[in-house]
N, C-alpha and C positions, 0 to 999 in steps of 0.2 A: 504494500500500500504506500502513496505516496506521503509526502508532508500535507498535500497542499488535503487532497481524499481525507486523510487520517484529522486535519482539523478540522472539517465536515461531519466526523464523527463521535463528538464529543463536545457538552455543553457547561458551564459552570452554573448551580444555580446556590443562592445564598441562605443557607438556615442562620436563622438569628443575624451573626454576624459573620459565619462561617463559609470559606467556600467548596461548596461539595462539587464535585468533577462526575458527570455524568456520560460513562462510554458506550456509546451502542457493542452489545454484545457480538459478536459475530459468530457467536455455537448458538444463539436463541433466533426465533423469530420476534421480532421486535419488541424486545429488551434493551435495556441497560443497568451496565453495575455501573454503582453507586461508590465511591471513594471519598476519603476525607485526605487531605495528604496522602501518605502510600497506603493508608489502609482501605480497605475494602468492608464495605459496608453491607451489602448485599445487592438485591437483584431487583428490577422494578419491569414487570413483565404486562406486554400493553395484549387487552381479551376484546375479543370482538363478539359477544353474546349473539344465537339467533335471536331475530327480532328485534333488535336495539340499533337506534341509527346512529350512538353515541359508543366507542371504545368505552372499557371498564381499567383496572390499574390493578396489579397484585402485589401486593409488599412480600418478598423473599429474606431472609435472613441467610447471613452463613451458614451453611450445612444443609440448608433445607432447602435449594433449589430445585431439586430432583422428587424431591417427596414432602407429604405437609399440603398444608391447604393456602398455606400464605395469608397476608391482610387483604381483603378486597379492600378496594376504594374508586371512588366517581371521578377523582382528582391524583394525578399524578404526581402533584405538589405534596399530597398528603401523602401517598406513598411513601416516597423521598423521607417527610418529615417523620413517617412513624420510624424509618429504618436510622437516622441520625439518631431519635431518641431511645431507641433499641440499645444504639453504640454509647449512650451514655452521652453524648453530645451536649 
């Protein structure tokens, strides 16, 4: 991947006054893990429900990406923010 690709693929968004690093995953379909500096926060995985004209959001934690039911949420934001305060953030 390039530099120019690779900044394309990753977003900064701000908890509190914190800035969390959001990288599209590339083993998921439209994910992103979630980092604080080098840590890794977890996973924020985007659902398309039948019926719904609106994506849904799923809060992953470390370990449980693969298995676990994850946070639902309406908001991505809120994803993010449950998994920052997961990390003690």
């Amino acid at each position: 991947m390039t530099e120019k690709q690779l900044a394309h693929q990753h977003a900064v968004y701000t908890y509190g006054s914190l800035p969390l690093t959001l990288m599209y995953s590339p083993t998921s379909m439209a994910a992103w893990e979630v980092y604080y500096g080098g840590d890794y926060l977890g996973l924020v995985e985007e659902e398309h429900p039948d019926g719904e004209p609106w994506p849904t959001f799923v809060a992953r934690v470390p370990g449980e990406e693969e298995a676990g039911e994850g946070i639902p949420s309406v908001d991505w934001r809120a994803a993010v923010d449950y998994l920052a305060a997961h990390a003690g953030l």
